[in-house]
C-alpha positions, 0 to 999 in steps of 0.5 A: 454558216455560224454567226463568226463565220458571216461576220469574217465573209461580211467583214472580207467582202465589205472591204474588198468591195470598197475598195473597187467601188471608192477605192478607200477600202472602208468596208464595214461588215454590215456592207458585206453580210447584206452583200452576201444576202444580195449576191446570194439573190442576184446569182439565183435569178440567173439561175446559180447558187448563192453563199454555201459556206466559207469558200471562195465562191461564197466570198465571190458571191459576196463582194459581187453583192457588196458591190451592187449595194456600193453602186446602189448606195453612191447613186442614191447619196450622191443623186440626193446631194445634187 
């Protein structure tokens, strides 16, 4: 996949992600390129394959990642805040 095609996924999985998280949908597209990337690590443990290309299994792939940095990133924010 080229460079533009991760920054669309990135930017598209970031937004989505945000919204069912914190419901602001302020996705950045740094959010959704490392989702891609843990998406692409946690579907491999359970045996699946990770991003292909620009399809709408790779977007899953990375708004389920995107998710799990959300929910990893707003425990450890708001832990530290208490």
């Amino acid at each position: 996949m080229g460079i533009i095609a991760w920054v669309v996924l990135g930017l598209i999985a970031g937004f989505i992600a945000s919204k069912i998280v914190n419901h602001t949908g302020s996705g950045i597209i740094v959010l959704g390129v490392v989702g891609a990337l843990v998406g692409g690590f946690v579907f491999s443990l359970f045996g699946a394959v990770g991003v292909t290309g620009f399809n709408i299994y790779s977007m899953l792939v990375a708004i389920v990642g995107a998710v799990v940095v959300l929910w990893i990133y707003h425990a450890l924010v708001g832990r530290r805040a208490l």
